[in-house]
C-alpha positions in Angstrom: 138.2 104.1 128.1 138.5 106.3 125.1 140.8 109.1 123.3 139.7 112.7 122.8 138.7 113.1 119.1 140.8 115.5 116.7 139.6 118.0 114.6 140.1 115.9 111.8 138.5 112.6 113.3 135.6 114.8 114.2 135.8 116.5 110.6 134.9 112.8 108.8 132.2 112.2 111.6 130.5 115.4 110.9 130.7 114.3 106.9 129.9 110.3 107.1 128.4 109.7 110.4 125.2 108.6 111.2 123.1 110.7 114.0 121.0 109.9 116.8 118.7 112.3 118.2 117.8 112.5 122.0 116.0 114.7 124.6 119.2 115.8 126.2 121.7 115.0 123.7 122.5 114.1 119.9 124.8 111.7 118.6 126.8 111.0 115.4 129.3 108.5 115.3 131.2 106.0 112.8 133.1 103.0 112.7 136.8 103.5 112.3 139.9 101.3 112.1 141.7 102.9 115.1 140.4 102.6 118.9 137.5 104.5 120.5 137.4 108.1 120.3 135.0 110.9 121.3 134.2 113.9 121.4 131.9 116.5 123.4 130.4 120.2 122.1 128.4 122.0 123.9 127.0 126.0 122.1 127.3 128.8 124.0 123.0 128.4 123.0 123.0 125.6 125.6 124.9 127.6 128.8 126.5 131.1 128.2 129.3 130.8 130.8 132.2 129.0 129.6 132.2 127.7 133.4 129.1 125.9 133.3 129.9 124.2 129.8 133.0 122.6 131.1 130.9 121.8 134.0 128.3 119.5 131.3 131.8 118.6 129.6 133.1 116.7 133.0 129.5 115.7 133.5 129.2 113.8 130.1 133.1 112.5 129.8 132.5 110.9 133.1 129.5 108.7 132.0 131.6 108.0 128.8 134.1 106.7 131.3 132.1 104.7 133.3 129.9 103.1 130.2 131.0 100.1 128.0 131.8 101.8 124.6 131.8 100.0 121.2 135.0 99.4 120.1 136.5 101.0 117.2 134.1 103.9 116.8 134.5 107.6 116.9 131.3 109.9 118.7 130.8 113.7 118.6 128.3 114.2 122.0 126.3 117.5 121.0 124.3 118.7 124.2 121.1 120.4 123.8 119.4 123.1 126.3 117.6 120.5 128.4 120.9 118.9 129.7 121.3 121.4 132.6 118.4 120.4 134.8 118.5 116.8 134.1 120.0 114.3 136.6 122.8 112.4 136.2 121.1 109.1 135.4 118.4 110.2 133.4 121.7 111.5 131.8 123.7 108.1 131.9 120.9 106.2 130.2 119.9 108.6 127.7 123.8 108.3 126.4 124.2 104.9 127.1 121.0 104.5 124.6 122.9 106.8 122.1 126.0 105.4 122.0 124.9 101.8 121.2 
C-alpha cells in the first residue's frame, strides 16, 4: 500500500530523483525516510478529456496497489501517449520493471 505524494514530496523528486524511461511510462523516484508514497501525472498531450485521464489514473494506482513496492521510496508515474491502447498487463509489468 502507499500514500498519495504532496506537492512538496513530489517537488524534491522532480529535483533529486533518478528517472526511468519506459514505452508506456516514465519514472523518477527517491529514497526517503518516511513510508512509500506516489504519485501519478498524466498531460492533457497524453488524453484531452479530463475523463479519460482519471480513467489511466485508476488504471495505474490499481497496479501500484496490487504490486510489492519498495519501502521507503517516493515515485512520480508520468504516462506517455502509448498508455491508452496498451493492456493491462503489458501495463503491470512495464511498471513493475520501473518501480524496482
Amino acid at each position: 500500500m502507499f500514500d498519495r505524494a504532496k506537492t512538496k514530496d513530489v517537488q524534491e523528486v522532480i529535483s533529486k530523483g533518478k528517472s526511468k524511461h519506459f514505452k508506456n511510462v516514465s519514472v523518477r523516484s527517491i529514497k526517503t525516510s518516511s513510508p512509500t508514497k506516489a504519485a501519478v501525472v498524466i498531460s492533457k498531450k497524453v488524453e484531452k478529456t479530463a475523463v479519460g485521464r482519471n480513467k489511466i489514473k485508476r488504471k495505474i494506482k490499481e497496479i501500484l496497489k496490487e504490486l510489492k513496492l519498495p519501502t521507503k521510496k517516493t515515485i512520480i508515474i508520468y504516462a506517455k501517449k502509448g498508455i491508452i491502447q496498451t493492456d493491462r498487463e503489458a501495463l503491470k509489468a512495464e511498471i513493475q520493471e520501473a518501480v524496482k
